[in-house]
C-alpha positions as CSV (number, residue, x, y, z in Angstrom):
1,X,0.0,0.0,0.0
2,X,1.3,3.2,-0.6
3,X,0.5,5.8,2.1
4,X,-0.3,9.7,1.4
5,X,-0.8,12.7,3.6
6,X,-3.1,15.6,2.1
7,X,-1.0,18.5,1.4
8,X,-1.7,21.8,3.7
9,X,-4.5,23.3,1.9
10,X,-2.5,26.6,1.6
11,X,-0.1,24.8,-0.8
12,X,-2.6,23.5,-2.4
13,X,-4.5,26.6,-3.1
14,X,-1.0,28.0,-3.4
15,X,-0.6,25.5,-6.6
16,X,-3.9,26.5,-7.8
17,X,-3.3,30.2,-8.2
18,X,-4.6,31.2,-11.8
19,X,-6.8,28.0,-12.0
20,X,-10.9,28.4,-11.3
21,X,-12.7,25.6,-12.4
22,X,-11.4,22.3,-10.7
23,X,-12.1,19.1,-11.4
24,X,-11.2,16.5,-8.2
25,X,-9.7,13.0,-8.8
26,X,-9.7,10.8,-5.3
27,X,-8.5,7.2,-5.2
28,X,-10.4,4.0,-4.2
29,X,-7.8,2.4,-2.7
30,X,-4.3,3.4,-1.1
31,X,-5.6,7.1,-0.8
32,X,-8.7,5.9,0.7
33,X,-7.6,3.7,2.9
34,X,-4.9,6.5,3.9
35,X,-8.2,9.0,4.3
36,X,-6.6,11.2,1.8
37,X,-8.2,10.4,-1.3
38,X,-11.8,9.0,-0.4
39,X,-15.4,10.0,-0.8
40,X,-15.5,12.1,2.5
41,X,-11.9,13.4,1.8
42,X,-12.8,14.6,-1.7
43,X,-16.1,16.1,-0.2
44,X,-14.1,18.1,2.6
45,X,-11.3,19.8,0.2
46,X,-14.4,20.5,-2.4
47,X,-15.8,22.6,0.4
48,X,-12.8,24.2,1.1
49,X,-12.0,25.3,-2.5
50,X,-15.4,26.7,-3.0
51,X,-15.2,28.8,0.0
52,X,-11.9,30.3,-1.3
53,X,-13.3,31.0,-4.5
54,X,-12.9,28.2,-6.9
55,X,-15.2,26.3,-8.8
56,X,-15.1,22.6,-8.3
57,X,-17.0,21.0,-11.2
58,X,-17.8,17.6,-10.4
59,X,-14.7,14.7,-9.2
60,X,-14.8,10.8,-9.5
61,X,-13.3,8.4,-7.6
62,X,-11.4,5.5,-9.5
63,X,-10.7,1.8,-7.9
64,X,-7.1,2.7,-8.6
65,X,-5.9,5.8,-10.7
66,X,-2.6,3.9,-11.1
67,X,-4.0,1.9,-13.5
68,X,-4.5,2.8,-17.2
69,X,-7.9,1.0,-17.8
70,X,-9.4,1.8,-14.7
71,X,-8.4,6.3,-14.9
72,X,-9.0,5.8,-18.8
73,X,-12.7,4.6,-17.7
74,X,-12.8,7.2,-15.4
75,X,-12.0,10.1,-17.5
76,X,-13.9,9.0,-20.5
77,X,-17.3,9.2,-18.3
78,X,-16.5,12.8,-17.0
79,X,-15.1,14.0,-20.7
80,X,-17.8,17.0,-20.9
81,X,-17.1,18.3,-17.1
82,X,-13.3,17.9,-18.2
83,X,-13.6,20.0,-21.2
84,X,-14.4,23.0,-19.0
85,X,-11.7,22.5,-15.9
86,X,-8.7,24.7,-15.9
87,X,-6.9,21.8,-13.3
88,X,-7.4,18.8,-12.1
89,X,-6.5,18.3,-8.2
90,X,-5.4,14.6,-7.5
91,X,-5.9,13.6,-4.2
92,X,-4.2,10.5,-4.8
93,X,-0.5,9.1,-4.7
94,X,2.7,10.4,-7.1
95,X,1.6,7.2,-8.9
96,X,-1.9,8.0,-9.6
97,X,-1.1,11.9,-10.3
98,X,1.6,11.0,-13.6
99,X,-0.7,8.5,-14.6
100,X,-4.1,10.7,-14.6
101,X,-0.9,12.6,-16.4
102,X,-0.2,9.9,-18.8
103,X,-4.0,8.9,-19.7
104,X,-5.6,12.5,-20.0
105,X,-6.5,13.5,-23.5
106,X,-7.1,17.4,-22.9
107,X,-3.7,17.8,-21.8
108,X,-5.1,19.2,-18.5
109,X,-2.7,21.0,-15.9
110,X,-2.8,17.7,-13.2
111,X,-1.6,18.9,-9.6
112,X,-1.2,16.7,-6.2
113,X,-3.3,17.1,-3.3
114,X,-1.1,14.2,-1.4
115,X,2.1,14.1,0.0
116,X,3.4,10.5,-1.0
117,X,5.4,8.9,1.7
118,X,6.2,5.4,1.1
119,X,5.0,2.0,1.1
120,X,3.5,0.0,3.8
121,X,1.5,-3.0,5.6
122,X,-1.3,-2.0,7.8
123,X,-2.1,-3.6,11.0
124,X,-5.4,-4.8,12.0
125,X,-5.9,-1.6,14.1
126,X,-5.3,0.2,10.9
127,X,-1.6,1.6,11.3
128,X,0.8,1.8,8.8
129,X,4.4,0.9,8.4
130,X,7.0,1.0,6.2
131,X,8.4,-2.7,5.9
132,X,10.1,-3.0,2.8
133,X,12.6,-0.9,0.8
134,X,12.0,-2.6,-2.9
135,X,15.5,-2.7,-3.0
136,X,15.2,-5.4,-5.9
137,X,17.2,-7.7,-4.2
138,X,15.0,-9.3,-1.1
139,X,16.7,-11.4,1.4
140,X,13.7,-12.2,3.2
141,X,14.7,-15.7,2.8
142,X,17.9,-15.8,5.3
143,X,16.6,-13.0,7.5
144,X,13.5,-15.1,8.7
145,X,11.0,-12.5,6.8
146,X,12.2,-9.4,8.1
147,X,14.2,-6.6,6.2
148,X,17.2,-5.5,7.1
149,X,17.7,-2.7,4.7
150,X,14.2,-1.0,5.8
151,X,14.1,-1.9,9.6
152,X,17.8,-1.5,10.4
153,X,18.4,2.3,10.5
154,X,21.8,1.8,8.6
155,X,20.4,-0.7,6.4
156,X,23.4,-3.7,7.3
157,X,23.0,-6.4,5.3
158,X,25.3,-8.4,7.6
159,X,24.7,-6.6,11.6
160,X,24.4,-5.9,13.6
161,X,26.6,-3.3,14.5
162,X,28.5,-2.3,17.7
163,X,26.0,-0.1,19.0
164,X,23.3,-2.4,19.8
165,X,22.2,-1.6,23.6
166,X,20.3,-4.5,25.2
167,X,18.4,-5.1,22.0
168,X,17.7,-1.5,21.1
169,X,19.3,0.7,17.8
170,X,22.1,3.3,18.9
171,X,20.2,5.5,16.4
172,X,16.8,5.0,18.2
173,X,16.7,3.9,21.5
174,X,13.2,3.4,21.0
175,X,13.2,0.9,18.4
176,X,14.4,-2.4,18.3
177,X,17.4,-3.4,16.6
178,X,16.6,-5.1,13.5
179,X,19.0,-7.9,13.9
180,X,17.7,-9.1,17.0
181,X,14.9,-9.6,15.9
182,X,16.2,-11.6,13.0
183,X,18.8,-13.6,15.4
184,X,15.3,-14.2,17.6
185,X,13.4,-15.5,15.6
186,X,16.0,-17.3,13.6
187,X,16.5,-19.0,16.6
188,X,12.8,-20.3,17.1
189,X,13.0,-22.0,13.6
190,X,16.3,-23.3,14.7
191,X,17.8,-22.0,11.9
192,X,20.8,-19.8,13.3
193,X,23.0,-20.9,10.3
194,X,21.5,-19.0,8.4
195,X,23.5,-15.9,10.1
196,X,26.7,-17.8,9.0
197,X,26.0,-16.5,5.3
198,X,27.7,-13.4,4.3
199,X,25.6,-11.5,2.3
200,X,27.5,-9.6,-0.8
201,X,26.9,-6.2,-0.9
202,X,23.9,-4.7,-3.0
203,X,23.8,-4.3,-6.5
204,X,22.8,-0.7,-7.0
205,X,22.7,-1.0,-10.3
206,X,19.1,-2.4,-9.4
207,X,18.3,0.5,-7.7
208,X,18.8,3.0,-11.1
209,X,15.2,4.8,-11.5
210,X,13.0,4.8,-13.4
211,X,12.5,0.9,-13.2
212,X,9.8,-0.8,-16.0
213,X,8.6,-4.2,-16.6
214,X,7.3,-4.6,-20.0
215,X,4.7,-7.5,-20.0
216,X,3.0,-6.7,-23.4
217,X,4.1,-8.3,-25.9
């Protein structure tokens, strides 16, 4: 899931300076589950633009504005409100905002509402953090399910380190030191070997942005 935070709505009317008629695009999943992009979300900041002056023509709300199919469907069934906007606001992810980008045919000005942070599991009390780095090369495997490159604050492939304090990080004395809880639970499966294997460093080639996977062929 990728978690957003709504801009502060002075940058956002900030961003909308010279723009009056708006047209809002939410998001029915990450954005909504974040309470950035949702019905209720959508309804707030159309409030709050019409108070400061701007005219917000209708908005939609797509499964998934990430997805071609799903923002082309989307946009196709507001066309005529479209053909009047000066903007569109995306209250949705960096994602969804370049590919509103990618799949409008006006060639609309397309501005975020969201903040995008990173991405993340939620617990069943509806919390979110940031488990995985999507470094490209996961190690899960050897580190009993549990990343070392997100949850260790230096990212050790091969810790811990010398500053471990009674099973906290020297960088957070708050958090728990990510190789502890790999040796732990290691341990439990009986599988402490698997600290025995060095782990080469990372290729960072994998790391060079922008990454694609072309499936089409």
């Amino acid at each position: 899931m990728i978690i957003t935070e709504q801009k502060p709505f002075q940058e956002i009317i900030d961003s909308l300076k010279g723009y009056t008629k708006i047209f809002l695009i939410g998001c029915g999943e990450c954005a909504t589950t974040c309470k950035t992009g949702g019905e209720e979300e959508l309804l707030k900041i159309k409030s709050q633009l019409e108070a400061s002056g701007k005219i917000v023509l209708g908005m939609c709300i797509p499964g998934s504005p990430c997805l071609a199919p799903q923002i082309k469907t989307e946009l196709a069934k507001n066309m005529k409100l479209l053909r009047e906007a000066d903007a569109i606001l995306a209250m949705a992810c960096g994602l969804g905002v370049q590919s509103i980008k990618d799949n409008d045919r006006l060639g609309l000005i397309i501005l975020p509402g969201c903040n995008t942070l990173f991405g993340a599991v939620m617990d069943a009390q509806g919390n979110f953090f940031e488990k995985c780095s999507l470094c490209g090369e996961c190690v899960l495997d050897v580190t009993a399910g549990i990343c070392p490159i997100t949850l260790c604050s230096k990212g050790i492939l091969n810790g811990p380190c010398g500053g471990v304090n009674k099973g906290k990080c020297e960088v957070d004395k708050d958090k728990d030191c990510a190789w502890v809880l790999i040796y732990r639970e290691l341990e439990k499966r009986k599988k402490l070997d698997e600290l025995k294997k060095i782990q080469a460093p990372k290729d960072f080639k994998k790391a060079t942005k922008p990454h694609k996977l072309i499936l089409a062929k």
